[in-house]
C-alpha positions as CSV (number, residue, x, y, z in Angstrom):
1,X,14.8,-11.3,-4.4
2,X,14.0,-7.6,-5.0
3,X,12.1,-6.2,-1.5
4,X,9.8,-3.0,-2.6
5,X,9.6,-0.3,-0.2
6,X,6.2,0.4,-1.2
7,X,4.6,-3.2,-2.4
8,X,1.5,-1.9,-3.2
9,X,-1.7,0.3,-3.2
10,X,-5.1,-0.8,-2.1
11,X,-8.1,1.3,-2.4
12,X,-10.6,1.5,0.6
13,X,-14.4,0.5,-1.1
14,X,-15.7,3.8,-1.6
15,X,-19.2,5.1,-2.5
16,X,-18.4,8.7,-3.8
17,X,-19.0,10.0,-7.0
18,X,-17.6,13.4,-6.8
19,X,-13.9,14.2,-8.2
20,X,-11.5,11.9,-8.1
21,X,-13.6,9.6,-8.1
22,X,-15.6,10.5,-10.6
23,X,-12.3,9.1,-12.7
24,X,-12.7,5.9,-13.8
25,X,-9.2,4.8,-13.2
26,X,-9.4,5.8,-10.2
27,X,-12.8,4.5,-9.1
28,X,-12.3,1.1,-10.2
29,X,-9.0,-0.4,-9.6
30,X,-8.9,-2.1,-6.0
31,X,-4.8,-3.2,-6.2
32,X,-1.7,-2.5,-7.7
33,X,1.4,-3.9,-7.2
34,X,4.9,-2.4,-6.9
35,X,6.9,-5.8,-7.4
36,X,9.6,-4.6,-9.7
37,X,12.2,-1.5,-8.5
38,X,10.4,0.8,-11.7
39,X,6.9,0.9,-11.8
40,X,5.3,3.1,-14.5
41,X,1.7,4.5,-15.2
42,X,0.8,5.5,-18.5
43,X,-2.4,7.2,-19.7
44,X,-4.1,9.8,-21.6
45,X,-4.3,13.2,-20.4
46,X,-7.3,13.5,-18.0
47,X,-6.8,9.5,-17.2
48,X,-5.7,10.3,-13.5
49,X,-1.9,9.5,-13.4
50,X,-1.5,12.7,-11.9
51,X,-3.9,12.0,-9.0
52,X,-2.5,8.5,-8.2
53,X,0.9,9.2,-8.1
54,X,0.0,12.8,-6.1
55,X,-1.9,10.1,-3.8
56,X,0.3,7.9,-3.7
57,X,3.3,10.7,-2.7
58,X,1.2,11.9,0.3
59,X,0.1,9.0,1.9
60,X,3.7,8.1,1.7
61,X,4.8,11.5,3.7
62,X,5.9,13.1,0.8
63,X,4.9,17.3,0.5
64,X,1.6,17.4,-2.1
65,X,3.8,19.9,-3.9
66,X,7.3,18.1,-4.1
67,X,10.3,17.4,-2.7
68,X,11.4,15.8,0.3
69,X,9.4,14.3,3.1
70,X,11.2,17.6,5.0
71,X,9.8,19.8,2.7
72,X,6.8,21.7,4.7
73,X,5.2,24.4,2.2
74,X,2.3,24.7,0.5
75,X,1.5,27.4,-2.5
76,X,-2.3,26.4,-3.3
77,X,-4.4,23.4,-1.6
78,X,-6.1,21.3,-4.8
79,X,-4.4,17.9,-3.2
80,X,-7.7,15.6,-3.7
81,X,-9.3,13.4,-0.9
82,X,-7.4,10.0,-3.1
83,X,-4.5,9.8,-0.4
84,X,-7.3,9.2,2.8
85,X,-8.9,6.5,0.5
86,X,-5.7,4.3,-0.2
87,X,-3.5,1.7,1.6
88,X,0.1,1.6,1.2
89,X,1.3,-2.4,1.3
90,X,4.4,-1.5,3.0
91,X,7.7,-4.3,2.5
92,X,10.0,-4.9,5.7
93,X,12.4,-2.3,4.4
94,X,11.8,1.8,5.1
95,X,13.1,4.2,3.1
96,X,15.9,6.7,4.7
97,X,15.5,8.5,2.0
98,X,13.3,9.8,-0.8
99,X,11.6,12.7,-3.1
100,X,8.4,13.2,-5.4
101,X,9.4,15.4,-7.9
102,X,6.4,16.7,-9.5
103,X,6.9,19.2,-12.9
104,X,3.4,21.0,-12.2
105,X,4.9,22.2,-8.8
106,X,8.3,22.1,-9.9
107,X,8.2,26.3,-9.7
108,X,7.1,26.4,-6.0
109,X,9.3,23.5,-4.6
110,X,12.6,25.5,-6.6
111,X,11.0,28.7,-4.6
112,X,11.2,26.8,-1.4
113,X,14.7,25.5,-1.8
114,X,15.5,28.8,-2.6
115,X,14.4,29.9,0.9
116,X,15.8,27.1,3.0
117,X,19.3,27.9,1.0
118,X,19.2,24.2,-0.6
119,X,21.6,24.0,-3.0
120,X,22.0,21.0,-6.3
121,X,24.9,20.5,-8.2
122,X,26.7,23.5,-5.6
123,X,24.3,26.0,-7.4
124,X,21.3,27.6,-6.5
125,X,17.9,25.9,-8.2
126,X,16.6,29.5,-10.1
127,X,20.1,29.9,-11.6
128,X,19.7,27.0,-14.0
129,X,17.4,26.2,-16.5
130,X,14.0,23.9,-16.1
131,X,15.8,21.3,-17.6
132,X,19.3,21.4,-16.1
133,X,17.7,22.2,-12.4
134,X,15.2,19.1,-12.7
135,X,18.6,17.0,-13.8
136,X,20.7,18.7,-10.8
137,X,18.5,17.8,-8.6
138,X,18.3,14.1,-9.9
139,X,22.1,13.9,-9.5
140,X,22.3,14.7,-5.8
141,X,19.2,11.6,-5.0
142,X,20.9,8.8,-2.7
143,X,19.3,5.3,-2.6
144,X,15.6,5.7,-1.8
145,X,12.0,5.9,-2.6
146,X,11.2,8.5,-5.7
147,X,7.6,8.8,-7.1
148,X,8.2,11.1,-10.2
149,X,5.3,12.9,-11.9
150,X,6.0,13.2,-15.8
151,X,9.7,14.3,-15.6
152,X,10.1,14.3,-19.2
153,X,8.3,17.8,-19.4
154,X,11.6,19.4,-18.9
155,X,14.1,16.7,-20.7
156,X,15.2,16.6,-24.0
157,X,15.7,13.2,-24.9
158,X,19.3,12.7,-24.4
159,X,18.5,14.1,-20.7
160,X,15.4,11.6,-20.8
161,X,18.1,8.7,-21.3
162,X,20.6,9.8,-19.1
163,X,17.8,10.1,-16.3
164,X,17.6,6.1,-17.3
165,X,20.9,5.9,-16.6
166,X,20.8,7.6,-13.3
167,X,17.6,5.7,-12.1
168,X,19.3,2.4,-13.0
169,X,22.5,3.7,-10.6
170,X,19.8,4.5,-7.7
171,X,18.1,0.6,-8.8
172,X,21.1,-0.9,-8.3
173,X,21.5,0.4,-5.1
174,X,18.0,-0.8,-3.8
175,X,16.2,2.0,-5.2
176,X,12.2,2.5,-5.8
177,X,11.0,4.3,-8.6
178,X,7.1,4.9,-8.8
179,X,6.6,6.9,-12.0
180,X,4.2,8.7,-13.9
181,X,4.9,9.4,-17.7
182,X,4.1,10.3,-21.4
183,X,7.5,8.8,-22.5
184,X,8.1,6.1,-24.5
185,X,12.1,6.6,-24.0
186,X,11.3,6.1,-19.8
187,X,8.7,3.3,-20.3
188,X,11.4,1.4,-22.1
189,X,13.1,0.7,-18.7
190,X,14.3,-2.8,-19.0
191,X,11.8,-5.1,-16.8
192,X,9.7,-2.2,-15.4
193,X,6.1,-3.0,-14.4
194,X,3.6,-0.4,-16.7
195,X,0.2,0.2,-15.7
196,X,-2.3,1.6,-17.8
197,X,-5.2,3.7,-17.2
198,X,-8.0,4.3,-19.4
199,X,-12.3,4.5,-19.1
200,X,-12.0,0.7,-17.9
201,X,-10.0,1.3,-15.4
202,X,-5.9,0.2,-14.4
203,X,-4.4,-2.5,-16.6
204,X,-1.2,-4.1,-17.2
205,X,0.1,-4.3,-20.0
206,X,3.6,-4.8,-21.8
207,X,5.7,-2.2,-23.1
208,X,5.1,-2.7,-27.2
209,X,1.0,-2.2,-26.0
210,X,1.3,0.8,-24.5
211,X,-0.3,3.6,-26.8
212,X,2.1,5.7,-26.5
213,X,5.0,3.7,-28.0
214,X,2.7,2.3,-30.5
215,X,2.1,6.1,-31.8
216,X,5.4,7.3,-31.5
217,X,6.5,4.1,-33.6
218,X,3.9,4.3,-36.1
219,X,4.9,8.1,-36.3
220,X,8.8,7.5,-37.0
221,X,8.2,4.9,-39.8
222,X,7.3,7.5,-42.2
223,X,6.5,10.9,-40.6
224,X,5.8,12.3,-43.9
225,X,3.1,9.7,-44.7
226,X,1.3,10.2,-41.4
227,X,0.9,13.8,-41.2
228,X,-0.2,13.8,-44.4
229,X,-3.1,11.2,-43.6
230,X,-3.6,12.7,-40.4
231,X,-3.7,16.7,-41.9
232,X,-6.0,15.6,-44.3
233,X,-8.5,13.7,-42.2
């Protein structure tokens, strides 16, 4: 049986109202469970994905900003108060290893590996492109803990699959993936667990539910025919 680093999140009964709680994904839930190796949350823009999995990455002894739990910077404080709020469920096995790679920070964690002389793929981060530094840096992970923040901002969607591929190498070696995306290419992960967030709060729901893929799918039937509608309403 699979053993989760992380087995879940609790969230301390809180009476705030101000930001993030002011979310109502984030105000409402009281669990989630981590139960399968890939764990997925899925949401509109604004839904709070972000927050969680920032949360989630600091009370875990991740940097706010990215990288490794030996990554010590800090380029602008706007880390909310989520992280003090929640309980991390924690299994019988601990992570030697781990990273939150985060693509609204992405800029200032390359900066600081660019300072400490950390090099990916034998090259140095600023040398590559977004896309091809995010990947490099993938491709050096060992068996671990990695909470990911919308990764597919700088994948195309071949890269996209082959970070499926890579995630699944890292699974089979007792990996834990906690990940925040947009992508219906990443949510397709066989067996992953996919939370929803929405204005009543964290849900789970299967894979052909999510919006997201129900869009995109209604989209690639017949592009033509819903643009049109769409354009013209």
């Amino acid at each position: 049986m699979y053993e989760s680093f992380i087995r879940g999140v609790r969230l301390k009964k809180i009476d705030e109202v101000l930001y993030p709680f002011s979310i109502p994904a984030v105000r409402d839930f009281e669990s989630i469970d981590f139960n399968k190796p890939v764990t997925f949350f899925v949401g509109e823009n604004g839904a709070g994905k972000s927050t969680l999995i920032e949360s989630i990455a600091v009370a875990a002894g991740f940097n706010a900003e990215g990288g490794t739990k030996n990554y010590n910077f800090s380029s602008l404080d706007t880390t909310s108060s989520l992280d003090e709020k929640l309980t991390l469920v924690r299994g019988a096995r601990r992570e030697k290893y781990g990273y939150f790679l985060r693509a609204e920070s992405f800029y200032t964690t390359a900066n600081y590996a660019e300072t400490q002389n950390i090099l990916f793929n034998d090259t140095h981060i600023h040398e590559q492109s977004h896309g091809e530094a995010f990947f490099s840096i993938i491709k050096e992970f060992r068996p671990g803990l990695f909470i990911f923040d919308e990764p597919e901002s700088a994948l195309s969607p071949q890269r996209q699959l082959a970070l499926l591929v890579a995630m699944h190498d890292l699974v089979k070696q007792g990996s834990q993936f906690i990940i925040a995306t947009h992508s219906p290419l990443l949510l397709a992960y066989p067996g992953a667990s996919i939370y929803q967030l929405t204005s009543s709060g964290v849900d789970k729901v299967e894979y052909d539910d999510v919006e997201h893929v129900t869009i995109t799918r209604d989209f690639l039937d017949d592009p033509a025919r819903y643009t049109q509608r769409l354009l013209k309403e």
